[in-house]
MDAnalysis code that builds the backbone (N, CA, C; Angstrom):
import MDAnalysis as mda
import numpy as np

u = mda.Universe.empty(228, n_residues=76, atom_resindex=np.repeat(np.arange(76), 3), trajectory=True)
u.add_TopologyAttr("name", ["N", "CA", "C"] * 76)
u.add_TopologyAttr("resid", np.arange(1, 77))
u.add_TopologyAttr("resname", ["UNK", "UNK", "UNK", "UNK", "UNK", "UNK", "UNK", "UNK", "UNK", "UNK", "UNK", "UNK", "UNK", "UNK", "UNK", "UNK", "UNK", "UNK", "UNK", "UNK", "UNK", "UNK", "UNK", "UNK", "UNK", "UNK", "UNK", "UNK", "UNK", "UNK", "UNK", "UNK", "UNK", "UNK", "UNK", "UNK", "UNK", "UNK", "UNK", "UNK", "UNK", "UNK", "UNK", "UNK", "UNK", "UNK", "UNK", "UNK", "UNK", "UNK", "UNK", "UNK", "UNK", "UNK", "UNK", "UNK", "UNK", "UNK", "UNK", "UNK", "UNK", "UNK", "UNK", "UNK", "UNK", "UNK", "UNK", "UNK", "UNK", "UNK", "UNK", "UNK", "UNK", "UNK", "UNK", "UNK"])
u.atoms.positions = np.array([
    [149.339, -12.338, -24.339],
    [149.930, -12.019, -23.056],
    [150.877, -13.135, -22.630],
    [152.282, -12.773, -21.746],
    [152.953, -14.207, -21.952],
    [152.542, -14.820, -20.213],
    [151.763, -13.833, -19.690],
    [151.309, -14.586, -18.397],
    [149.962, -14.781, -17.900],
    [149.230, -16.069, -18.240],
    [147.961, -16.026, -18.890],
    [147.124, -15.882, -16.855],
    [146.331, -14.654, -16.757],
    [145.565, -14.978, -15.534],
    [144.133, -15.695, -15.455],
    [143.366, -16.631, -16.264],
    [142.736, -17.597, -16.454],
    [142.462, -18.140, -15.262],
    [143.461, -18.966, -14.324],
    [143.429, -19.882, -13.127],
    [143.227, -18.784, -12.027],
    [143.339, -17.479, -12.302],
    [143.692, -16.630, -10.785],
    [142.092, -15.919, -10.584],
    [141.587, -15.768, -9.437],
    [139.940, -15.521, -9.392],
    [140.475, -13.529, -9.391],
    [139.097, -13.494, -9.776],
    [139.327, -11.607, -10.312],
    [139.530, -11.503, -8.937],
    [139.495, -11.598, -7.612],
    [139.965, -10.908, -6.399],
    [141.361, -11.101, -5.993],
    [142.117, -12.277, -6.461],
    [143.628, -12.419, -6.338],
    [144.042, -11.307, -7.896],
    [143.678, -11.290, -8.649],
    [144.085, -10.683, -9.949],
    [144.061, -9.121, -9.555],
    [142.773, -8.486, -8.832],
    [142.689, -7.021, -8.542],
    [143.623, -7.301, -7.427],
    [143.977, -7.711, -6.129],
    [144.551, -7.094, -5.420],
    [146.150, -7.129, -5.895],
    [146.374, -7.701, -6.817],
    [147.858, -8.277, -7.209],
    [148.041, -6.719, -8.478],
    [146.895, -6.125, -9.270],
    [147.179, -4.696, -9.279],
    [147.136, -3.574, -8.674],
    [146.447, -3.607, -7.518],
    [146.643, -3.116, -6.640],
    [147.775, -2.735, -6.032],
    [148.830, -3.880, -5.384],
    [149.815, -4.166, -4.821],
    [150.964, -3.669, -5.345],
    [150.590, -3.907, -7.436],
    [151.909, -3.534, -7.706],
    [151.670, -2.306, -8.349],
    [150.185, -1.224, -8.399],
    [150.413, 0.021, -8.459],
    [150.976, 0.952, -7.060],
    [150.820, 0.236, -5.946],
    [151.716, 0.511, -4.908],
    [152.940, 0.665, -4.907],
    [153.344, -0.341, -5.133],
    [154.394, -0.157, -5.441],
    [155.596, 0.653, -5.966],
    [155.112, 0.219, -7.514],
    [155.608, 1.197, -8.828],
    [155.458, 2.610, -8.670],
    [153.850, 3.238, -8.484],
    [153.486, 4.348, -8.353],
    [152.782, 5.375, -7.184],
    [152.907, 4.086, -6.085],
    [152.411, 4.425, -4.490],
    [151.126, 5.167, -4.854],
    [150.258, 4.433, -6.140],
    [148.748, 5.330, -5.689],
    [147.934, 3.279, -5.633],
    [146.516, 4.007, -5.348],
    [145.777, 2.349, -5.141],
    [144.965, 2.573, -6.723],
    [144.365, 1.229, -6.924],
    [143.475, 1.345, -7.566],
    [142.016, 2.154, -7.350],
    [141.754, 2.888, -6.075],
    [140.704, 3.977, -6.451],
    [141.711, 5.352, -6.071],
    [142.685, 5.327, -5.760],
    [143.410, 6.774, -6.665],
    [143.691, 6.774, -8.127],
    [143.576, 5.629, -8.508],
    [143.615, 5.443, -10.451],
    [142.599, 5.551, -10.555],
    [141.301, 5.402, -10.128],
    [139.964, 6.233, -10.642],
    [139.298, 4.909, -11.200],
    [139.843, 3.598, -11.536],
    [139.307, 2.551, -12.356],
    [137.939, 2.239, -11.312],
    [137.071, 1.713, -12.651],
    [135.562, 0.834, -12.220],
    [135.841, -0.313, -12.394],
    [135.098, -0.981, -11.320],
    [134.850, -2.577, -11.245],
    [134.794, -2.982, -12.980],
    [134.104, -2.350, -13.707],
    [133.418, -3.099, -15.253],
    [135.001, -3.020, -16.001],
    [135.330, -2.037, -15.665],
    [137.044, -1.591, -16.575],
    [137.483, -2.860, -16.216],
    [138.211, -3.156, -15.035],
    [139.013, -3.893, -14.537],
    [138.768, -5.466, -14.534],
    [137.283, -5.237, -14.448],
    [136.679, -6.749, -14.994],
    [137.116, -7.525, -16.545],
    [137.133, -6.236, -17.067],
    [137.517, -6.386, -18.396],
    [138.611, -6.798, -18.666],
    [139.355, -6.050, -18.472],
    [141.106, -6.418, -18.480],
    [140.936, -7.834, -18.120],
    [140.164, -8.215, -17.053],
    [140.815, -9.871, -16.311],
    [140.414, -10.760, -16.983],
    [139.111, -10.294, -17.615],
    [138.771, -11.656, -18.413],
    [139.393, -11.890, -19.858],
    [140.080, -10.412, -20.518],
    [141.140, -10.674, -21.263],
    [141.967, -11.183, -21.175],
    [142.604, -12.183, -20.170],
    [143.527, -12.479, -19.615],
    [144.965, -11.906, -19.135],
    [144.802, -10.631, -18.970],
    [145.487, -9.761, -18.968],
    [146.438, -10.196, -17.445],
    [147.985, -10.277, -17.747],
    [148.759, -10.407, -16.257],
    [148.526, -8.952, -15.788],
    [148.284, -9.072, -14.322],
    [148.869, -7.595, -13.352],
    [150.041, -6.628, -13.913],
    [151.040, -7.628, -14.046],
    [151.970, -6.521, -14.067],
    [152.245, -5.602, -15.362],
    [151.684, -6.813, -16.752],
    [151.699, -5.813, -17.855],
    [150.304, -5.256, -17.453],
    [149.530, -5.173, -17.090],
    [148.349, -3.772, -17.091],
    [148.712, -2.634, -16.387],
    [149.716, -2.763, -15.273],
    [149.992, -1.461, -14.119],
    [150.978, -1.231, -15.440],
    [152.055, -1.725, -16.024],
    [152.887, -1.312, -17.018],
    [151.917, -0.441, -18.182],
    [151.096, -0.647, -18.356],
    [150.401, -0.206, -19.983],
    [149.904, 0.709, -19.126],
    [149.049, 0.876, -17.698],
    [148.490, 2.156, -17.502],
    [149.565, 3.221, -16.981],
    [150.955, 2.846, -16.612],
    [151.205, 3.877, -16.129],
    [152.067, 4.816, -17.466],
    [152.182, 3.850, -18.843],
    [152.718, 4.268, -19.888],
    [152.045, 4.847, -20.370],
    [150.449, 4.566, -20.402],
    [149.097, 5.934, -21.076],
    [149.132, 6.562, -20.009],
    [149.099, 6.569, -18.923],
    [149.394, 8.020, -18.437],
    [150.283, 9.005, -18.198],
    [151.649, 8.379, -18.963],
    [153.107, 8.488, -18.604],
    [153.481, 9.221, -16.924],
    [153.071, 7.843, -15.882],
    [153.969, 8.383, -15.019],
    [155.098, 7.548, -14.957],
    [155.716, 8.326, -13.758],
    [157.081, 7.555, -13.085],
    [156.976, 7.173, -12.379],
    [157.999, 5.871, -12.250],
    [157.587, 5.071, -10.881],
    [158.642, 5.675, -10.093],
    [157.933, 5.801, -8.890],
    [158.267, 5.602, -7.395],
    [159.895, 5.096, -7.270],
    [160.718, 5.795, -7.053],
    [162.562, 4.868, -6.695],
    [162.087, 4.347, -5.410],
    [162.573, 3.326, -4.745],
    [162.860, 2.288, -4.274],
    [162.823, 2.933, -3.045],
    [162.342, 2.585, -1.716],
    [162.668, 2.917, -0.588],
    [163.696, 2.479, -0.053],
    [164.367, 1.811, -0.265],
    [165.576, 0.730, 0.510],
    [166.688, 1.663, -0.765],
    [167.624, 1.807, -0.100],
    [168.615, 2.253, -0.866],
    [170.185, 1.470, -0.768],
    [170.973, 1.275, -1.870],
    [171.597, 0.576, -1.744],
    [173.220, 0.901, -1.178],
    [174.076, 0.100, -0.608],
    [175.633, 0.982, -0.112],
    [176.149, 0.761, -1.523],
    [176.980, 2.092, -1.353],
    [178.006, 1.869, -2.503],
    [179.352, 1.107, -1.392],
    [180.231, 0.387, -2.460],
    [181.406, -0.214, -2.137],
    [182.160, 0.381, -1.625],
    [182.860, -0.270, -0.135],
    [184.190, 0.686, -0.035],
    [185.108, 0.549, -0.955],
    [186.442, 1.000, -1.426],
    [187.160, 0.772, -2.141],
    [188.543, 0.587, -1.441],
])
C-alpha cells in the first residue's frame, strides 16, 4: 500500500472511510452493509482509506457521485 495507516487509530481510519464513501458515493459505511470484523481487517492490513473506498466501489462497480459545486465555463 503506498499509504501505510499503522500510526492512525481504527476510529480516525473508519471515519476517514466513511467520509470519503460520502463523498465519492454519498452512501455511509452502514449503507455499504460492512461489519466491524471486515473493516477491522482491512485496518490492520494497513490498508489507506482511500484505496479501500476505491477497491470497494470497483467490486461493486459503482459510480461516483459528480461534484456538487459546479464549475463556470470561460467567457470568451
Amino acid at each position: 500500500m503506498a499509504a501505510s495507516t499503522s500510526d492512525k487509530s481504527y476510529r480516525d481510519w473508519r471515519n476517514a472511510i466513511d467520509q470519503r464513501l460520502l463523498q465519492t458515493y454519498r452512501i455511509t459505511i452502514e449503507d455499504a452493509g460492512f461489519d466491524e470484523g471486515y473493516l477491522v481487517d482491512h485496518w490492520q492490513s494497513n490498508e489507506a482509506p482511500f484505496e479501500f473506498v476505491q477497491w470497494y466501489g470497483n467490486k461493486y462497480d459503482l459510480d461516483p457521485m459528480p461534484s456538487l459545486v459546479r464549475t463556470r465555463e470561460r467567457r470568451r
